[in-house]
C-alpha positions in Angstrom: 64.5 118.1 -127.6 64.5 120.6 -130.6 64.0 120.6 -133.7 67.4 122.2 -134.4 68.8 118.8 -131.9 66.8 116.1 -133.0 69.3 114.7 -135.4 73.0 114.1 -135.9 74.5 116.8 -138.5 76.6 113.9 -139.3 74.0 111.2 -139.7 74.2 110.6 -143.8 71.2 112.4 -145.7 69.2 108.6 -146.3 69.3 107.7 -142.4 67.8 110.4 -141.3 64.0 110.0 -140.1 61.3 112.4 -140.8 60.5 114.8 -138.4 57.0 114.5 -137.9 58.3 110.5 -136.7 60.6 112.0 -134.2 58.1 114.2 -132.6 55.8 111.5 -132.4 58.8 109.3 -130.8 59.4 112.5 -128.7 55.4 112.5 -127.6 55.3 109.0 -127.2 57.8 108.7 -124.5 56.4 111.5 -122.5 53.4 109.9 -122.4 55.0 106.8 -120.8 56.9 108.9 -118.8 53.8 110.8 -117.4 51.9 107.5 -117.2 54.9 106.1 -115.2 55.2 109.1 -112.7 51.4 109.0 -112.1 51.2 105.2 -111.3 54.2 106.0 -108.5 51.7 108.7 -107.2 48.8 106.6 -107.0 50.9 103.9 -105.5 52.2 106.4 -102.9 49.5 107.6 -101.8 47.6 104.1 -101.3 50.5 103.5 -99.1 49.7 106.7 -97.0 45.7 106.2 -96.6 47.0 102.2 -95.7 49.3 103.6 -93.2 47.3 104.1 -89.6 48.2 107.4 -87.5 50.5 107.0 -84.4 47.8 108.1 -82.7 45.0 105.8 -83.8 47.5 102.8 -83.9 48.6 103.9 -79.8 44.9 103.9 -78.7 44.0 100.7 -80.4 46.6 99.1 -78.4 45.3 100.6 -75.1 42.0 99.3 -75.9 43.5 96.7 -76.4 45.3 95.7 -72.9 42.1 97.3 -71.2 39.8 94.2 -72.5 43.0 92.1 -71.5 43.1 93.7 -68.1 39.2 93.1 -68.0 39.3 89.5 -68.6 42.4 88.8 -66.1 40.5 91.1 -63.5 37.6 88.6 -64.1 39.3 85.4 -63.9 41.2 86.5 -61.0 37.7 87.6 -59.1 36.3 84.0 -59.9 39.4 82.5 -58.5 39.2 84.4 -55.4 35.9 83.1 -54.9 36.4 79.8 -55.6 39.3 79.8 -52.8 36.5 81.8 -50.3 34.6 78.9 -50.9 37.2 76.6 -50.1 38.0 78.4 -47.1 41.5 79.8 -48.4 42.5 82.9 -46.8 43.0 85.6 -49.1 45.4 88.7 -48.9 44.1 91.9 -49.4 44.5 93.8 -52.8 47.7 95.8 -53.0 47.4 98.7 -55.3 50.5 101.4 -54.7 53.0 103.3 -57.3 55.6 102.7 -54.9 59.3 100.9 -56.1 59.1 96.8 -56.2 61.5 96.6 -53.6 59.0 98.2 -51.1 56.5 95.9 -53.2 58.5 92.9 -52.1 58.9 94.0 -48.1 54.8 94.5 -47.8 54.2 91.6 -49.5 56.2 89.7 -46.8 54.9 91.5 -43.9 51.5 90.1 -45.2 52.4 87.2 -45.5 54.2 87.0 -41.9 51.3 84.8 -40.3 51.6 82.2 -42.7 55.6 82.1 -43.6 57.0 83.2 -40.2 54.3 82.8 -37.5 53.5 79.4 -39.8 54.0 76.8 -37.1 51.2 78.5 -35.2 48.4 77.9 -38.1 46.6 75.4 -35.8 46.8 77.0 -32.6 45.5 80.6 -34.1 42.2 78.5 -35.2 41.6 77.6 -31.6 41.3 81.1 -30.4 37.9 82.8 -30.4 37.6 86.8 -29.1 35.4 87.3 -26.7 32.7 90.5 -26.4 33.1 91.7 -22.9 29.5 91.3 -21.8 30.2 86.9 -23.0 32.6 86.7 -20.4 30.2 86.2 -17.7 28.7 83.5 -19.5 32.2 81.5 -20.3 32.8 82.1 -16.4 29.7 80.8 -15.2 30.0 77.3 -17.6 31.6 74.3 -15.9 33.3 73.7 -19.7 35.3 76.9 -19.5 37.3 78.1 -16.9 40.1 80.5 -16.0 43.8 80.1 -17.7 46.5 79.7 -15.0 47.4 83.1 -15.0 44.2 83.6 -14.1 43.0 87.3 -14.3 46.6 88.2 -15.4 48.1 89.0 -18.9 49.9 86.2 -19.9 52.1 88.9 -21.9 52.1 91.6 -18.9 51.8 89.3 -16.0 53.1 92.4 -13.5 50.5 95.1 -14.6 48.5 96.1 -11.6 45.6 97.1 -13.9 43.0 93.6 -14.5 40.1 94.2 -17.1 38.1 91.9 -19.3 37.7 94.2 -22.0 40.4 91.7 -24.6 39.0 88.6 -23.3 40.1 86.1 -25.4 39.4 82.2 -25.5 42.1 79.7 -26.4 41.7 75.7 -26.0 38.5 75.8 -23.6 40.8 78.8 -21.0 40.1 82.6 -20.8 43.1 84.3 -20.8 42.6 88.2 -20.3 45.0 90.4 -22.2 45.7 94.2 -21.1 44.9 96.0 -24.3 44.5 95.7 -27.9 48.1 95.0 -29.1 48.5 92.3 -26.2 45.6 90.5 -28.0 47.0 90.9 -31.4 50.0 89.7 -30.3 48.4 86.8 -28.9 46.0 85.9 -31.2 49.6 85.7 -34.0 51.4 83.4 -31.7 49.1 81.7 -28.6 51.3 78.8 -28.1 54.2 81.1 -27.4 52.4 82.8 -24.3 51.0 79.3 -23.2 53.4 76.6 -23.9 56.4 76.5 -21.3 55.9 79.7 -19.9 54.7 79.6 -15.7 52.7 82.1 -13.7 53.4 84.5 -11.2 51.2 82.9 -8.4 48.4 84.1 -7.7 48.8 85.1 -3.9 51.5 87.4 -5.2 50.0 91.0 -4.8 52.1 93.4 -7.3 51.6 96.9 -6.9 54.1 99.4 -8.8 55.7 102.8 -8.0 54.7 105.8 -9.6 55.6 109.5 -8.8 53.7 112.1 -10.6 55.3 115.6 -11.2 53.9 118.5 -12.8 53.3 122.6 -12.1 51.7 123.4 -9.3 47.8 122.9 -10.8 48.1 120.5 -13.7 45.9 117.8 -12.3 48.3 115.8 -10.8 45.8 114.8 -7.9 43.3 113.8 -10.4 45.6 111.7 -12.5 46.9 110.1 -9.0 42.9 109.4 -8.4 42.5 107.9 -11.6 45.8 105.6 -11.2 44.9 104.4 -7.8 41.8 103.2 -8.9 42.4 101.5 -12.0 45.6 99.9 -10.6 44.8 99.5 -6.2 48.0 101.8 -5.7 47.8 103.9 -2.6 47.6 107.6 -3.4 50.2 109.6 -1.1 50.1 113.2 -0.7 53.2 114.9 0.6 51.6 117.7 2.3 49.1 115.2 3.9 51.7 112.8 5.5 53.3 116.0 6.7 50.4 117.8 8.4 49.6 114.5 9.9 52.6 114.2 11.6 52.3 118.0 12.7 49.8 117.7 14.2 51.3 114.5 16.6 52.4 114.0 20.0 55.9 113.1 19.7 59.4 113.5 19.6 59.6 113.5 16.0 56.6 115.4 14.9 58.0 118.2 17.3 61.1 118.4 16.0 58.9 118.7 12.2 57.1 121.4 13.6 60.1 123.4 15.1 62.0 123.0 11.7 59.1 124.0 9.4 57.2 126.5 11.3 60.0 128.0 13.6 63.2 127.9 11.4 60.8 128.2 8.2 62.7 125.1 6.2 61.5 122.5 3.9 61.3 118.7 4.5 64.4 117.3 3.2 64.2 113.7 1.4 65.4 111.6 4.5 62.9 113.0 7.0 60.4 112.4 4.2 61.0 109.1 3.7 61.9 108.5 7.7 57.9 109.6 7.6 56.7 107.1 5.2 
C-alpha cells in the first residue's frame, strides 16, 4: 500500500486518518504477519527433526524382531531340554527356503514313525542293534537265542547270502537282516516281520540262478568267484563242461568232438543243456 492508495478519494476531508497512523497500521500488520509466518516455520521444522528417517525407523524394527527372535530361540532351547529330560523324542531342526507345501510333506515324513508307524511305538523300544563282534556273546547266552527264521532275513527269507553284520535283537531273539535298509525297515515296524508271518524251514536249501555276461575280459570269472562264495552257488564254466566231455569215452562226447573239431560248429543251447 501507497501513499497515493492508502485512502478513499471519496472518504470526506474530517474522516480521513493521518498518514503517519496509517503507516504505522501498515507496519504493524507486517510485523504480525512476519511473526505469524515465522512461528509456522519453527512449527514446521520441529515437526521434521520429530519425524524419524525410513531408514532409522526400518532398522529399529529389525532390531527389534532380532531380540524377539532371541528370546523365542531361548525359550524354545529350554523347552527342548526339558522334554530330553523327560525322555520326549525331539525332531530335528528344519531350516529351508523352500514353499510350505513342501514344508507340510517333510514335516509328515518326519513324523511317519509316530503318526503312521504309531501302533509300533512299543515294539520299536524292544529292539536293540547289535555290533557284529556281540553276536557271539548273545549266541553263546542260554537267555538269547536264534529267531525262527534262524540265520535268514525275516524280510529276504530266499537270499542265499547269510551274514551277521545287521544283527539286530528284538524281544530276547536275533534276527539277522541282509543289509542296512532291511534293518531300517525293521527296526520302523518289527511286529510286521514277526507277528503272523512263518518261515521257510530251515532244511530248505535255496540257491538262485545267475548268468553273468560281459565282453570277452571284463571279469566275469572273478565276479562268478565272488558270487559263489558269498552265496554257495556253483560256478559253471561253459568251456569247462565242454572240454570235459571232449575229452570222454562215449557216444555223446564223440559225437561233441566230431561237430566241434571236425565240422568246426558251435555248441547249440540243447546240447549244452543236454550236458548239464
Amino acid at each position: 500500500m501507497t501513499k497515493d492508495n492508502a485512502q478513499d478519494p471519496e472518504t470526506p476531508e474530517e474522516d480521513r486518518k493521518p498518514q503517519e497512523e496509517i503507516d504505522a497500521a501498515i507496519k504493524e500488520a507486517m510485523d504480525e504477519w512476519d511473526e505469524a509466518r515465522k512461528a509456522e516455520d519453527e512449527e514446521a521444522l520441529a515437526d521434521e527433526e520429530a519425524c524419524i528417517p525410513v531408514e532409522r525407523r526400518l532398522e529399529e524394527i529389525q532390531e527389534k524382531m532380532r531380540e524377539q527372535r532371541d528370546k523365542e530361540i531361548e525359550f524354545i532351547d529350554a523347552l527342548t531340554e526339558k522334554f530330553k529330560e523327560e525322555g520326549v523324542e525331539i525332531l530335528p531342526e528344519l531350516n529351508t527356503d523352500i514353499s510350505a507345501d513342501f514344508v507340510h510333506i517333510k514335516i509328515l515324513d518326519m513324523l511317519k514313525a509316530r503318526m503312521q508307524l504309531r501302533k509300533d511305538l512299543i515294539e520299536r523300544e524292544q529292539c536293540q542293534v547289535l555290533k557284529p563282534q556281540e553276536v557271539k556273546f548273545y549266541e553263546e547266552s542260554f537267555t538269547y537265542k536264534h529267531s525262527k527264521f534262524g540265520l535268514s532275513s525275516p524280510l529276504s527269507p530266499f537270499c542265499p547270502r547269510k551274514t551277521k553284520e545287521h544283527t539286530v535283537l528284538y524281544r530276547e531273539r536275533l534276527y539277522f537282516l541282509g543289509d542296512q535298509n532291511e534293518r531300517a525297515a525293521f527296526l520302523a515296524e518289527p511286529s510286521r516281520y514277526t507277528i503272523g508271518c512263518e518261515p521257510v524251514p530251515q532244511d530248505l536249501v535255496y540257491r538262485p540262478t545267475a548268468v553273468v555276461l560281459g565282453l570277452p575280459a571284463s571279469g566275469k570269472s572273478a565276479l562268478a568267484e565272488i558270487i559263489s562264495k558269498q552265496t554257495g552257488m556253483v560256478h559253471l564254466q561253459p568251456e569247462q563242461i565242454i572240454e570235459s566231455f571232449v575229452g570222454r569215452e562215449s557216444e555223446f562226447s564223440a559225437r561233441l568232438r566230431k561237430k566241434i573239431q571236425m565240422l568246426g560248429d558251435e555248441v547249440d543251447d540243447n546240447t549244452f543243456i543236454e550236458m548239464l
